[in-house]
Each structure stands twice: as C-alpha cells, then as structure tokens.
C-alpha positions as CSV (number, residue, x, y, z in Angstrom):
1,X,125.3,58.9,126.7
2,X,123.2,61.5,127.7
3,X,123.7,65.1,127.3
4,X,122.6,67.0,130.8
5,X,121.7,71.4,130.9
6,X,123.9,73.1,133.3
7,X,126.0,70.6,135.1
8,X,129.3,71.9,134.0
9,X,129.2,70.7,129.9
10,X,128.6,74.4,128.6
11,X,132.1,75.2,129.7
12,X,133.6,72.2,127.9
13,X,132.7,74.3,124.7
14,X,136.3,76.6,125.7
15,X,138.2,73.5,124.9
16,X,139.4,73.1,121.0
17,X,138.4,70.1,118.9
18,X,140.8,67.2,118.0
19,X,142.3,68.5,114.8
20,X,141.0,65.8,112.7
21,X,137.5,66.3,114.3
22,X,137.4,70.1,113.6
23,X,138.9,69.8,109.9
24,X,136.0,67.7,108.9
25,X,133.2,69.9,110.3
26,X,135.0,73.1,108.7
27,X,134.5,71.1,105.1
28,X,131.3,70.3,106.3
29,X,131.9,66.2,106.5
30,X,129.6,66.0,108.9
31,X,129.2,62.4,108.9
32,X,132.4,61.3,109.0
33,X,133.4,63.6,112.1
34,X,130.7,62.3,114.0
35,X,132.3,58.9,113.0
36,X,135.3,59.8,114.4
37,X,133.9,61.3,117.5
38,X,131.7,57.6,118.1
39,X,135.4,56.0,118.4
40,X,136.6,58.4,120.5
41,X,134.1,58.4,122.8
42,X,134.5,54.4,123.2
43,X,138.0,55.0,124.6
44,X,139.6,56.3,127.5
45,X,139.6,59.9,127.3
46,X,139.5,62.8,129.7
47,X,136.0,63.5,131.1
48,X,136.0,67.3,130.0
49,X,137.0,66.1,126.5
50,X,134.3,63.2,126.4
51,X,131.7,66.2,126.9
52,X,133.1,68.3,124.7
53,X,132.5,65.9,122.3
54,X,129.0,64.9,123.1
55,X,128.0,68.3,122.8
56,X,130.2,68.4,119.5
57,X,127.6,66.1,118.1
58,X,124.6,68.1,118.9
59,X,126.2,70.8,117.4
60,X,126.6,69.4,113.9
61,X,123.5,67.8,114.0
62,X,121.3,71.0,114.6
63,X,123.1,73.2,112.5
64,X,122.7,72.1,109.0
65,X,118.9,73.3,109.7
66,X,120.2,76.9,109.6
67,X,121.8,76.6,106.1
68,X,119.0,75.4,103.9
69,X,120.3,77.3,100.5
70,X,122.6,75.7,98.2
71,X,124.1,77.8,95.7
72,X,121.9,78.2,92.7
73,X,118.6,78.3,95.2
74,X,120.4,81.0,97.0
75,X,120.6,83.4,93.7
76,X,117.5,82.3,92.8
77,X,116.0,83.5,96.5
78,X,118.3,86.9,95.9
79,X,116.5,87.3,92.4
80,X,112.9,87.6,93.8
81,X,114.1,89.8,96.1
82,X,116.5,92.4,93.8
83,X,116.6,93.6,90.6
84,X,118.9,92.4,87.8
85,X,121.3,90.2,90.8
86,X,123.1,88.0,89.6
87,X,125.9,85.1,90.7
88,X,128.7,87.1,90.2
89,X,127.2,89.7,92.9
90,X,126.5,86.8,95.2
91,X,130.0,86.1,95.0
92,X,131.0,89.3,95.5
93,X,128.9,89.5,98.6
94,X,130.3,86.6,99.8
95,X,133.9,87.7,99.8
96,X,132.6,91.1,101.6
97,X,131.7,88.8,104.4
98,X,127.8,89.7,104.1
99,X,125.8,86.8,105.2
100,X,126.3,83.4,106.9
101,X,127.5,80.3,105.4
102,X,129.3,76.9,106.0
103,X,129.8,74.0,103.9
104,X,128.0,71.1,103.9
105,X,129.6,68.2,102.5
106,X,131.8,69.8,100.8
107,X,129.6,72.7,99.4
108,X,128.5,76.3,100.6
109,X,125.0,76.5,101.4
110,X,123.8,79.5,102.9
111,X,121.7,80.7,106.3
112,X,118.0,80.5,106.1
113,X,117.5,84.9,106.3
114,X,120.5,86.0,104.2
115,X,118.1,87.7,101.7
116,X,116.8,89.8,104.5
117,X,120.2,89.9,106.2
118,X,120.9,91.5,103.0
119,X,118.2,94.0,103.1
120,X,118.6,95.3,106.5
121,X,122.6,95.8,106.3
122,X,123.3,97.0,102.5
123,X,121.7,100.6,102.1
124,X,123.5,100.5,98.1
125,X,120.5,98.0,97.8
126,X,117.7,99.4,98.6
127,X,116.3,100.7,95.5
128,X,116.6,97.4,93.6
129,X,114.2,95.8,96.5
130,X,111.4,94.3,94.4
131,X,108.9,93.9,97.7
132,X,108.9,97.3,98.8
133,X,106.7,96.7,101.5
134,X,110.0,95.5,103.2
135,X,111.4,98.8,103.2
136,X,108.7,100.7,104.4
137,X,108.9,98.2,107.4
138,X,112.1,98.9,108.2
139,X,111.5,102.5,107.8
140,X,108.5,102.5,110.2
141,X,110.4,101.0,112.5
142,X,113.2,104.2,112.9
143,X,110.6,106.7,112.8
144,X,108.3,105.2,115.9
145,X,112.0,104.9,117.7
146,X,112.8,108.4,116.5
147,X,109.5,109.9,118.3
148,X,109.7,108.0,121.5
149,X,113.3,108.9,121.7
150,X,112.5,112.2,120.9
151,X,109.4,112.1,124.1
152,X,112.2,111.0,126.2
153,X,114.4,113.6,125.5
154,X,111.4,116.2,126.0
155,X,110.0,114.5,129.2
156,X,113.2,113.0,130.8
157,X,110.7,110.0,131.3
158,X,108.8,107.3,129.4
159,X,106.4,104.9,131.0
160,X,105.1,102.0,128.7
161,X,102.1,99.7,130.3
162,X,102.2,96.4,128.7
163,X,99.8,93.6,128.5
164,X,100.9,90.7,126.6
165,X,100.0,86.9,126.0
166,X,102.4,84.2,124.8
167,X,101.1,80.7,123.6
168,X,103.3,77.8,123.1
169,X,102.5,75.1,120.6
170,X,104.3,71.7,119.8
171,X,104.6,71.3,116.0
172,X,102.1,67.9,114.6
173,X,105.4,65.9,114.2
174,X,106.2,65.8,117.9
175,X,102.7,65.7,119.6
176,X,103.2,62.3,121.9
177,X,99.7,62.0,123.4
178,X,99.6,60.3,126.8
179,X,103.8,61.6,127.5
180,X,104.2,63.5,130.1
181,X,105.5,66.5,128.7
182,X,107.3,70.0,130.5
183,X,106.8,73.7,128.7
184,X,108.5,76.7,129.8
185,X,107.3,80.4,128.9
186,X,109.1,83.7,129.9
187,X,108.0,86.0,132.3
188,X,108.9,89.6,132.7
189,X,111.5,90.0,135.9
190,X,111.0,92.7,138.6
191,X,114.3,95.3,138.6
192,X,115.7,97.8,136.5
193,X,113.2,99.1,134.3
194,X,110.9,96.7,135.0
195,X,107.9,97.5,137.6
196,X,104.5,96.4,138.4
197,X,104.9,92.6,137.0
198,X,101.3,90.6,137.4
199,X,100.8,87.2,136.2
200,X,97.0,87.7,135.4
201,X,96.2,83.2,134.1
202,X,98.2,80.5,132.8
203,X,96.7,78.0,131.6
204,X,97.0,74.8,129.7
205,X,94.3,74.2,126.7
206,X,93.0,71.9,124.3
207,X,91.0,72.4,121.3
208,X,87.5,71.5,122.0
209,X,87.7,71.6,125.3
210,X,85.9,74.6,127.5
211,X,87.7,73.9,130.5
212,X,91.8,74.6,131.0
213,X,93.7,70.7,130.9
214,X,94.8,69.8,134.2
215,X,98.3,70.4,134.9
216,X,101.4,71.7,137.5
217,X,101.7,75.3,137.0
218,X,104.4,76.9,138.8
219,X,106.2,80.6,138.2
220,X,109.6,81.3,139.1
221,X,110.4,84.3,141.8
222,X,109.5,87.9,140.7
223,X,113.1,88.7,140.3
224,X,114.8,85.0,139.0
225,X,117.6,85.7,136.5
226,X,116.1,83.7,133.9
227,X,112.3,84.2,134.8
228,X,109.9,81.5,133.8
229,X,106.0,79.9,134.1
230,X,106.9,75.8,134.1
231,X,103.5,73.6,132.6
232,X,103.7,69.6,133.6
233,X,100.9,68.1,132.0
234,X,100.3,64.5,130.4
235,X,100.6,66.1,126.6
236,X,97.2,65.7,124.4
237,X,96.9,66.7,120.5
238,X,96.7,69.7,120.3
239,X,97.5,71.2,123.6
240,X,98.3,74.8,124.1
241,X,100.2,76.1,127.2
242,X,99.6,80.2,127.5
243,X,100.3,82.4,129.9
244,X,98.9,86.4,129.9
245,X,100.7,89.3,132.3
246,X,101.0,92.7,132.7
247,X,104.0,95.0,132.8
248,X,105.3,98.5,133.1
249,X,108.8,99.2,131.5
250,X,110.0,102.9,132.8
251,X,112.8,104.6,131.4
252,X,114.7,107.5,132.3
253,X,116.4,109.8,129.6
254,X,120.1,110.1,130.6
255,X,122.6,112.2,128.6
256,X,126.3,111.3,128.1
257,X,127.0,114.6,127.5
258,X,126.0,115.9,130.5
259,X,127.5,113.4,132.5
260,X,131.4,113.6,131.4
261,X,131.0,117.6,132.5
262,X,129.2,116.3,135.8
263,X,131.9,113.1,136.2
264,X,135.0,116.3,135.2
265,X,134.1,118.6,137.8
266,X,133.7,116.4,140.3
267,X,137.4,114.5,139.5
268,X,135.7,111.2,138.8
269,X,137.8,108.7,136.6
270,X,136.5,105.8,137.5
271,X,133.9,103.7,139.3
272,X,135.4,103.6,143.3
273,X,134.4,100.3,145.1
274,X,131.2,99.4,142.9
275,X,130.7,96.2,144.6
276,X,130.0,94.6,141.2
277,X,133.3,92.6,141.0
278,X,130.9,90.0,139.4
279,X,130.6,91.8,136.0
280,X,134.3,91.8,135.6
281,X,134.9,88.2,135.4
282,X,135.7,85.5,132.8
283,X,132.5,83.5,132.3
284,X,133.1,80.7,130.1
285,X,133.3,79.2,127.6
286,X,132.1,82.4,125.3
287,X,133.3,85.4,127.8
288,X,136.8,85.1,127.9
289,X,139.9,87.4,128.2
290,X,141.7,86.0,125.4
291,X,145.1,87.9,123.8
292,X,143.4,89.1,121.2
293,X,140.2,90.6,122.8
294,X,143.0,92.0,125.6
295,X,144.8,93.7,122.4
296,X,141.8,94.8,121.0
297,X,140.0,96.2,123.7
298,X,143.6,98.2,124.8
299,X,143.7,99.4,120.8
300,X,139.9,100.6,120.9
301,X,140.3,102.7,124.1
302,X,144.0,103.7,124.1
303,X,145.4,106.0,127.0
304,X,141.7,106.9,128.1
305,X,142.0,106.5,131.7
306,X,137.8,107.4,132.3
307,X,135.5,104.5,132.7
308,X,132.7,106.7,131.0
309,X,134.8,107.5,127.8
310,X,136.4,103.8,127.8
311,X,132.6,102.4,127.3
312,X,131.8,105.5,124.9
313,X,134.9,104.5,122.3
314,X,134.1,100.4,123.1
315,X,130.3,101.4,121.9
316,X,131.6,103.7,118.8
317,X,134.1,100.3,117.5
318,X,131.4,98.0,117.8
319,X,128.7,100.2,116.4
320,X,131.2,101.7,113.3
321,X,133.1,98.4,112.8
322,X,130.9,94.7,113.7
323,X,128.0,94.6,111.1
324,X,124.7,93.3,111.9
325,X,124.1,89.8,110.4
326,X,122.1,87.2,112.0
327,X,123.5,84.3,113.1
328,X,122.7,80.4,113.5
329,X,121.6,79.0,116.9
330,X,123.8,80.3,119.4
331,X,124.6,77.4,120.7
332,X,126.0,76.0,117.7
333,X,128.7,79.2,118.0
334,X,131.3,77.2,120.1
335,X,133.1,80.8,120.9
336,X,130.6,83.6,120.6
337,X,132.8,86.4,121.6
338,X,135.8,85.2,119.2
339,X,133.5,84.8,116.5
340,X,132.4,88.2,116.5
341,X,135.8,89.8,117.4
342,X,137.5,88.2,114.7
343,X,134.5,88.3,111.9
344,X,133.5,91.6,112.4
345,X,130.2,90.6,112.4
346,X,127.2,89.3,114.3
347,X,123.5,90.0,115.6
348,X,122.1,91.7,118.8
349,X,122.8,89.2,121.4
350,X,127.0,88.2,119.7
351,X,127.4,92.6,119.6
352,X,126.1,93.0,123.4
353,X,128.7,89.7,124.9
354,X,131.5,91.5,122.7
355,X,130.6,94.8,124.7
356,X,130.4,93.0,127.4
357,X,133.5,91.4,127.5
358,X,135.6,94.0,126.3
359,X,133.7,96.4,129.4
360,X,135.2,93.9,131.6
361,X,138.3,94.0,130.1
362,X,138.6,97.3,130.6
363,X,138.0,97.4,134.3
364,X,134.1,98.4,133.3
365,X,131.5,96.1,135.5
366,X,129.2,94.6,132.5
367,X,126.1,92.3,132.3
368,X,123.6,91.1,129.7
369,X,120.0,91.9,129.5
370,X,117.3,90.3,126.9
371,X,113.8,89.6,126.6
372,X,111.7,90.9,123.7
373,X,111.3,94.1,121.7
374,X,107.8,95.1,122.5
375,X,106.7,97.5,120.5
376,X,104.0,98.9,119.1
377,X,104.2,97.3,115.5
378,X,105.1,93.2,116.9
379,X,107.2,91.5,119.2
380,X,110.6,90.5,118.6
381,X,113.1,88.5,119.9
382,X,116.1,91.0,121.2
383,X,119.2,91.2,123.1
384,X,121.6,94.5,124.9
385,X,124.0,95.1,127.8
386,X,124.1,97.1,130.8
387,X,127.6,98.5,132.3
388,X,128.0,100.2,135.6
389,X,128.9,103.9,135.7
390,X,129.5,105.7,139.0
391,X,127.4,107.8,140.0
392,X,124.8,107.1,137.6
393,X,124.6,103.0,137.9
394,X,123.8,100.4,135.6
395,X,123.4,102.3,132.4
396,X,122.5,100.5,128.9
397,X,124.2,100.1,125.8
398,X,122.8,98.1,122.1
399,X,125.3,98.0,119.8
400,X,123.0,96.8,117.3
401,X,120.6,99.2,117.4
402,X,123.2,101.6,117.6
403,X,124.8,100.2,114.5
404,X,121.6,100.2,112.1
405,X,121.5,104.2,113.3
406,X,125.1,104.3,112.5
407,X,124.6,102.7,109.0
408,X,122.0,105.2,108.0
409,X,123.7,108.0,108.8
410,X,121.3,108.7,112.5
411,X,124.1,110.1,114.4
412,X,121.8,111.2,117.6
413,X,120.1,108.0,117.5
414,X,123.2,106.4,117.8
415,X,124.2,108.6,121.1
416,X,120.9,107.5,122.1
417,X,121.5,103.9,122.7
418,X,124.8,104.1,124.7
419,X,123.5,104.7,127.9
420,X,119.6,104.7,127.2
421,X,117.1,102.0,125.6
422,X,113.7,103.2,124.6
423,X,110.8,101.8,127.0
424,X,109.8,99.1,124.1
425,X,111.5,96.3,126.0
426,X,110.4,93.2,128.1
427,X,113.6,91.3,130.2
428,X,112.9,87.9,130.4
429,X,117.1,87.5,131.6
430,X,119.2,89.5,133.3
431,X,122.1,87.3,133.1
432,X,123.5,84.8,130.4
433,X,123.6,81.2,130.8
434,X,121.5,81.2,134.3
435,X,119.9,78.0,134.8
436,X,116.4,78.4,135.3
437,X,113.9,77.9,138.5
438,X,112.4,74.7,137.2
439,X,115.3,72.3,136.4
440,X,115.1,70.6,132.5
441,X,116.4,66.8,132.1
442,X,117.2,67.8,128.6
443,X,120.1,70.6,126.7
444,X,117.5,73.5,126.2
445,X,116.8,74.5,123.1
446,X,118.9,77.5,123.7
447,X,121.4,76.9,126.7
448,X,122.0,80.7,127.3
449,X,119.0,83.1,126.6
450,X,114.9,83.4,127.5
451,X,113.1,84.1,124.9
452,X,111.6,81.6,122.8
453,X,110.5,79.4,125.9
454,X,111.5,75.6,125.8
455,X,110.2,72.1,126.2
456,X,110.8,68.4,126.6
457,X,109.3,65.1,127.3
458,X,110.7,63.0,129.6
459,X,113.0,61.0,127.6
460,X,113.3,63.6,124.6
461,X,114.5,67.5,124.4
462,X,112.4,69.2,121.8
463,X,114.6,71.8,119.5
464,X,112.6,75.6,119.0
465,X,111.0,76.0,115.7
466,X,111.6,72.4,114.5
467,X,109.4,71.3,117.1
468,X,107.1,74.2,119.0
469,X,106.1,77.4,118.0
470,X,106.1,80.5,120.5
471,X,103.5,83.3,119.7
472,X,103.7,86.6,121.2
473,X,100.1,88.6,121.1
474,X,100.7,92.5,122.3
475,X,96.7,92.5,124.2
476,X,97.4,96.4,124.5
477,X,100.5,98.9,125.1
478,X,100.1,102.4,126.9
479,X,102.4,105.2,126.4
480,X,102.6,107.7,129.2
481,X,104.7,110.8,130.4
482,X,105.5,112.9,133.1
C-alpha cells in the first residue's frame, strides 16, 4: 500500500501504537514490529489506524540511519575529539540526557553528531577539545552576531542584500537515467522581513553539456507558505537542477523593555481582537494542548495576566531549561512537542513548536518561521517562531539561539532574540506542515519543513542525504544601515 503526502496521514501520527507494536520499536526489534504490523495491516482494522501503521513502517525504517554508533565506536569517536574521555564519562553523559540514542536490536547506538552535539552544549568541555579549530568556529559565530546585534541596536535598522544559489544533486546510487524524475528547491517568500525577492535562472544541467537540459520549470507564488521552484525533467547522469535569486532581509530593532512601559501606560494586557485566531489552534498530530503542556505552560507563566510578559517567562523556561541537542529526522518524532516538553531537550525547529504551542496555550497567537541561516561565514539549515503582540505585531522569538547565549553566560544576547532575529535569515516557510504549490506523489523527505528541497521519481520517493545532496553557495551578502 502506498503511502500518500498530505492527504490526512500526518495526523494519524497523534494516535498511540498497539502496545505490542510500540514495545518492540522501544527495544529497538525493529524487525519483528514491522512483522507484526504486516499482519495487522491484512485484517480489518480502522482506516486511521491502517495509516498510522503504514507510516509506522517508514518510521522504523529511516531511522536506524540516524544512529550509526554502537557503543565502543561511539567512545572511540568521543576520544578523537576530547582529551583523556573515557567510557565511564560516556555513561555519565548518557544518564545526564546529553545526546540522542535508541536501541537497536536490543543495543544503544548513538545519533550520527553527538560528538558535536557534545561540543556545542557542554562548556565544562571545551578545553579538552583536541580540534580546536571547532571552537574557534563556534566562537566566530557569537562575535559576528554580537556586532550585527550591536548595528541594530545603534541604527534601529539592518538591511542585508542577499544573492544566493542552491544546486541539487541525486547521489550515484539513485541516478535512473531515462525516469522521469521531479526536484523541488526553496525559494525565499515575500512578507515579513523578506522584500525585493527575484528569481534571476533556474535551470537544469548536465555535465558536458553547454546548453541547460530541457525541462518544466515552474515557481510557486511570491508569497506561498512553503515557497518552491518544481524541475520535471526525464533524469540523465549526472543532472544538476539549480536555481540563483536575490533577496533583501530587513529588520527592525525592537526593545522589550521599552515596550512593557509603552503597553503599562497605555493599560494594555492583552492583544484585543487580533484577527489571528488561526495561531491559537491545535494543529496536529505534533501541536497539541495536551494536560501536561496545559500544566506546564500555567506553571511557567503563573498569575501573569500580560500577553507580553506571558511570552517573555515562556521564552526564559525554554531558553534556561530545554537544552540544545540535535535530533533525528523530524518525521521520525511521532510527537514533536511532547518529546521536547517531557525531555527537556531538542534542536531549533522542536524549541520553536514548544514555544509555539505553549503561546497558544496561553491565549498568545503563534506561528513558525524557517528557512536558512545566511550568514556571512555559510548557510545553515534553521528554524524560529513568531508570536503576535498588540500593538507591535508579529514579533520573533529563537529559543535556541537564545539558549546557546544563555549557556554562555550572554545575558543581552539572550534579550535580543525574544522579539528580534538578526537580518541573517532566508524564510523558505512561514507555516509548518503546508503542502506545497507543486503536489508530490510520494511522503517528502521531510513532511513539515523547506529547507533541504525534495525529490522523487515517479514510482519512488527519494529520502534527503541518502539519496540527493542540496548545496547552498552565498554568490555575495551586503550589509547596509540607515
């Protein structure tokens, strides 16, 4: 049976395994569940189950991928990174809850990055860091935020003019000359920040050949939720599928500050008829008013009746209490906002749907926004939130850069990104889980974001890095003020 993008099966994710079913995946018996999910699916079952289950199997079989490391390979890959480590600190780390791991038949292998997981969360490690070139990395990275931060705060106003080209290519193992094949690239959308979008060529290439391959190029509406440029083409080796546009990101400096005085003197509590009723709804399967966020979110903001304040203390718990730790696919997290509630931990994209969700909660319209981190230095995959403020508007909020400020001990940084982002940003998706202008016959690689771009032949979904590689080029970045 075939597994279908966007016709209802995403939500099928809220509903809880068969017992038996979710007991083997937890001890990582992989096989056998899928077994047992084979018979099920012969007999009469409830349709909402039946695709629960189907996506149940895609699950199990992509995420294994994600946890490469067995034990002794996972000290060993600690080891070239730190001085004197050892198993017993692996353990230890472990039990502190400090990287990703599941088993897999029976034993715990461990995520792909949890070395560098490792290195960007534990400061008490840092000066055991054999490739210090990895530090001094991360360290470039706050001070080019702390200087355009601090240009915004001079000059109210950053303007950042991008020009950017991103290349798709489909890994030797999958190239199926003669297929028809369709690729997906992001595009920047038009709205909030975002201004002056052009779409200067794409294009579809192959090696040897001076002229572009002929294909269907078509680019979704300036302001689409999940913005794309779709390539149909029949698929020779080698092909390359590119697209080159300009942008201009423009951000405003707004102070929190300033605007509780402002919001006190002029009796404001709270957001009067917004019109955003929207952005404070369930949306499931991952953003859901369950007891335990209700409790959580009533514990974090207590008898704070102002919307402003509510958002500041939801902001301060997850920057102070979730740490940063990157995650497998996200959809092989069956309950993304659960997961990070109850594990106090998660990456960008989990901390901005816990914000999010707890906003909403609160009475606080809330919405996603993600793209790319475009700065200077590369470009990054990346992930924050927006909540509406009255009078202000949608105002910004990353918890996870917010968190690495609070971790280091950058306490204006940290005020910085509730209500602000810095200019370095490209949104490719201003709302999560939004199907996208040109329909897919296959479960996208990732069902919920836009950043990574997807693909597929016509009888066969390919899966992200297994099978295509997305390269970002930053062509040139300009950095202007008022």
């Amino acid at each position: 049976m075939e597994i279908k993008a966007f016709d209802g099966d995403l939500e099928t994710l809220a509903v809880e395994l068969p017992e038996d079913i979710a007991r083997l995946k937890a001890s990582g018996n992989l096989e056998l569940a899928n077994r047992l999910i084979e018979r099920r699916l012969q007999k009469d079952i409830p349709q909402m189950m039946k695709k629960r289950l189907l996506l149940e199997q895609e699950i199990m079989r992509q995420m294994p991928a994600s946890y490469p490391f067995d034990w002794q390979s996972a000290v060993e890959a600690a080891q070239e990174m730190f001085r004197d480590f050892t198993e017993k600190e692996l353990q230890k780390l472990l039990e502190e809850g400090a990287f990703e791991w599941i088993y897999i038949n029976g034993e715990i292998h461990l995520k792909d990055d949890f070395v560098l997981n490792l290195v960007k969360t534990r400061e008490d490690m840092a000066d055991r860091i054999l490739q210090p070139e990895v530090l001094k990395d991360k360290e470039k990275n706050f001070q080019m935020l702390e200087a355009v931060i601090g240009e915004m705060k001079t000059h109210e106003q950053v303007t950042c003019r991008f020009h950017i080209r991103s290349t798709m290519k489909i890994s030797p193992a999958m190239q199926r000359p003669g297929k028809k094949i369709q690729v997906q690239l992001p595009l920047p959308i038009l709205g909030s920040q975002i201004h002056n979008v052009e779409v200067i060529k794409a294009e579809v290439k192959v090696p040897g050949c001076s002229e572009a391959a002929e294909a269907l190029i078509q680019t979704a509406p300036e302001d689409f939720s999940q913005r794309t440029v779709s390539f149909e083409a029949e698929y020779q080796a080698g092909m390359e599928f590119s697209v080159e546009f300009r942008f201009e990101n423009v951000m405003k400096y707004w102070d929190w500050e300033k605007a509780v005085d402002e919001r006190e003197k002029a009796g404001i509590r709270g957001n009067g008829g917004s019109g955003n009723e929207a952005f404070l709804q369930e949306q499931l399967p991952h953003i859901r008013f369950t007891p335990y966020l209700k409790a959580l979110t009533a514990e974090v903001i207590g008898t704070e009746t102002d919307v402003l304040k509510k958002a500041k203390r939801i902001y301060d718990y997850i920057t102070s209490h979730v740490m940063y730790s990157f995650v497998r696919p996200y959809f092989t997290i069956e309950q993304q906002v659960s997961f990070t509630a109850a594990g106090l931990k998660g990456d960008c994209g989990l901390q901005a749907l816990l914000f999010i969700t707890m906003c909403r909660i609160a009475g606080i319209p809330a919405r996603w926004q993600s793209g790319l981190y475009t700065n200077p230095r590369g470009v990054g995959n990346h992930d924050w939130a927006q909540f509406y403020i009255a009078p202000y508007g949608w105002l910004y909020a990353d918890c996870s850069f917010g968190g690495s400020a609070y971790r280091a001990g950058a306490k204006e940084r940290r005020e910085f990104y509730f209500g602000n982002l810095e200019p370095y940003r490209l949104v490719a998706a201003s709302q999560y889980q939004h199907d996208f202008a040109f329909p897919k016959k296959h479960l996208r690689h990732d069902p919920y974001d836009n950043q990574s771009g997807e693909a597929e032949y016509e009888d066969l979904g390919l899966n992200g890095a297994e099978d295509f590689e997305t390269v970002y080029e930053m062509l040139s970045l300009e950095i202007e003020t008022p």
